[in-house]
N, C-alpha and C positions, 0 to 999 in steps of 0.2 A: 517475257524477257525484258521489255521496257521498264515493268512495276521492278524487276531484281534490278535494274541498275539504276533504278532511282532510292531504291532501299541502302546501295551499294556506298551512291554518291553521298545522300543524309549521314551515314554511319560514316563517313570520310573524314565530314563537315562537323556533324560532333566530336569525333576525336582529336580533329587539329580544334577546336574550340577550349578540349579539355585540359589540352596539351598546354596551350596558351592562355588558358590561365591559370593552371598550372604555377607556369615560369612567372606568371605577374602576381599570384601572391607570394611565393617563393622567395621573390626577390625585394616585396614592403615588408617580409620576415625577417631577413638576412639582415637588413637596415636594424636591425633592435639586436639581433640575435647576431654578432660578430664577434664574438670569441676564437681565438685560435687556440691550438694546443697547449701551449706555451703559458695559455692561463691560468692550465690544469697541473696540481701535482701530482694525479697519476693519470694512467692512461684511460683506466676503467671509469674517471667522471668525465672526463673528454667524448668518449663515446656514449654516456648516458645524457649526456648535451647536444650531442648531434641524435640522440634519437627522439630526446625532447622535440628539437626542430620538426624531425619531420612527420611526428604525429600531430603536431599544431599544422602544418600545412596540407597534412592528409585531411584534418577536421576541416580546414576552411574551401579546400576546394571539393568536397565531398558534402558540404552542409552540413557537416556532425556535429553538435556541441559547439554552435556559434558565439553564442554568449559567453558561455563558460569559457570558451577558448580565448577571446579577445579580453573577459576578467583575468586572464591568466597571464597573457600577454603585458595587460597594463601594468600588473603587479609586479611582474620582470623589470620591466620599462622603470620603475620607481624603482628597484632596490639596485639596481646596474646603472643609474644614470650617469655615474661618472667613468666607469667602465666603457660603454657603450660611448658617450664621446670620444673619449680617445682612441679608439680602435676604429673609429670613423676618420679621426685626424692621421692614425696611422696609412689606412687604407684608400685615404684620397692620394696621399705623398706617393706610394707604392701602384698607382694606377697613375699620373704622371708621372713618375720614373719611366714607368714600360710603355707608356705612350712615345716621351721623348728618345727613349731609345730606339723604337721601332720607328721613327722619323730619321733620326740617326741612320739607322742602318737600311733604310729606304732611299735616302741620299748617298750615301756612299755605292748604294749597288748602282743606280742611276750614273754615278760618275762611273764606274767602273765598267756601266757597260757600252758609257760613249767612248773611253779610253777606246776601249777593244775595239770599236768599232773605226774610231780613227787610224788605229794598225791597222785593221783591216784593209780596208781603202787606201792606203801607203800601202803597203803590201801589194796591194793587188795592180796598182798602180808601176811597182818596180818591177814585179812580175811581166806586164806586158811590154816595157823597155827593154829588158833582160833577152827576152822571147824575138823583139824587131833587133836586138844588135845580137843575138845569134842568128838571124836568118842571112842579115847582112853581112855578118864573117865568113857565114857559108860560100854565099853568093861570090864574094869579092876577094875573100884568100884565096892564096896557093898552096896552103895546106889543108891536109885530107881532110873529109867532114868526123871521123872517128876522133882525131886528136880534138879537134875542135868540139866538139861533143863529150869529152874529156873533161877538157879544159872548162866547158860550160858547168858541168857536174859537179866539179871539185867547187868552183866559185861559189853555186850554190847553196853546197854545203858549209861552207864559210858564212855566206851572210845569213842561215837558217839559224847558224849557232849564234849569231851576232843579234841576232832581233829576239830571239829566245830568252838570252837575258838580259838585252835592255828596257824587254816587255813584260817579265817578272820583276826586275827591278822598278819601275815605271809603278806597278800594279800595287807591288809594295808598298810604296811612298804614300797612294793616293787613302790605300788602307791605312796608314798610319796620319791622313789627314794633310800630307805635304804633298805641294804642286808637283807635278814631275820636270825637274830643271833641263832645262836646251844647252847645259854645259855638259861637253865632251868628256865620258865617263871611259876609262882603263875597261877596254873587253880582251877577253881572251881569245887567241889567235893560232889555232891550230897546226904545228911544224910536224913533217915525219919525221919517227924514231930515227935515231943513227946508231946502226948496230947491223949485225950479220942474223940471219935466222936459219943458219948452217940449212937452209935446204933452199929449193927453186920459187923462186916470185910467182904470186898468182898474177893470172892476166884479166886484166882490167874489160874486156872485150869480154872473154868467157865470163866472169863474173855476171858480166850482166846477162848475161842468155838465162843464167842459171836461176838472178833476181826474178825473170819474165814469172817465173812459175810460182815465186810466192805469193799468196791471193789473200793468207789470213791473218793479214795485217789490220786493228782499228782505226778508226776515222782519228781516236785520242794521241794513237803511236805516229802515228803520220802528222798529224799537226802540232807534236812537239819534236818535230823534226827528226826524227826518225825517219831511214828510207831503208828498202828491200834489200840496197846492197848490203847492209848491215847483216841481215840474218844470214848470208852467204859467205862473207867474206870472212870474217872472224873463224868458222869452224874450216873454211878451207885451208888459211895460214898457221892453224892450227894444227892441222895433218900433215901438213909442209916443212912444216918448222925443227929440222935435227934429224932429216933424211938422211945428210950429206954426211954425217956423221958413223954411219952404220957404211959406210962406202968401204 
């Protein structure tokens, strides 16, 4: 058993050996041999150049036709040599492009996840003011805890909608490379409809009984503000709505 897994491990050890060198002559081939399609007029010498490639790099990392294959090599080398620079000057500019971009866009995700993280924490921070001056209204009004629980709800919902888009806007900007400004920006501010729904008003109390039972809401719906009364509410004003009518 010992002698199979030392047989096991050697065969391991020369595969990643083959493997890697392999990729290291591959890659002192590619330096001579940089052609792209674009250099070919048709398709069929473009692929008879990539099969050139890689039966020069089968030769050299298999030991086949060493000599032969690097006489072969050189004589490329001389009749491409101004070929071959330039597709060198090309493919350096084209490898700092995607470097500098991928900095680019490693910094921007950086800002954008301390952004988030700042809302976060402001968030979470109003959250628990929000939480001690509703316990404190409870404790200290003389109105019921339902209205007051109400009234907490609704507010809620108000500033879920208010931080939703001042934190897509925010996110925007910083994607577009601009600070996010501490000037007071126009949000939108949610008023009930004024109209009749020719039938009886749902009640705010039963709705939410009926909220308790939705469970298969996403972590995604809920934290873009989305709540349970939502899925209840809408289809019950909607079977409400032009009873009174049939009267």
């Amino acid at each position: 058993k010992q002698w199979y897994q030392r047989r096991v491990r050697e065969q391991k050890r020369f595969e990643d050996y083959t493997v890697e060198r392999e990729v290291d002559i591959r890659k002192r081939v590619l330096k001579d041999y940089n052609k792209v399609e674009s250099d070919f007029e048709t398709l069929r010498e473009y692929n008879d150049y990539l099969e050139e490639v890689e039966d020069i790099v089968f030769n050299l990392t298999n030991n086949i036709d060493i000599e032969e294959t690097k006489t072969r090599i050189d004589i490329y080398r001389k009749e491409n040599f101004k070929s071959i620079q330039k597709n060198r000057v090309a493919q350096n500019k084209q490898e700092a492009y995607l470097k500098e971009k991928r900095l680019a866009e490693a910094k921007e995700a950086e800002e954008r996840r301390a952004h988030e993280k700042e809302c976060e924490m402001a968030e979470e921070m109003e959250r628990e003011e929000r939480r001690k001056k509703l316990l404190d209204q409870i404790a200290n009004s003389d109105r019921p805890a339902d209205e007051i629980l109400l009234l907490h709800q609704e507010e809620q919902r108000t500033l879920a909608s208010k931080s939703l888009l001042n934190n897509g806007f925010a996110v925007n900007m910083i994607m577009k490379g601009a600070k996010p400004s501490s000037t007071k920006i126009y949000t939108y501010k949610y008023e009930d409809p004024v109209g009749d729904n020719f039938g009886p008003k749902s009640d705010e109390v039963r709705l939410e009984r009926f909220a308790e039972a939705v469970t298969c809401l996403s972590k995604v719906a809920l934290s873009s503000g989305f709540e349970k009364m939502y899925a209840v509410q809408r289809p019950i004003d909607d079977a409400y709505s032009g009873l009174f009518l049939f009267k």
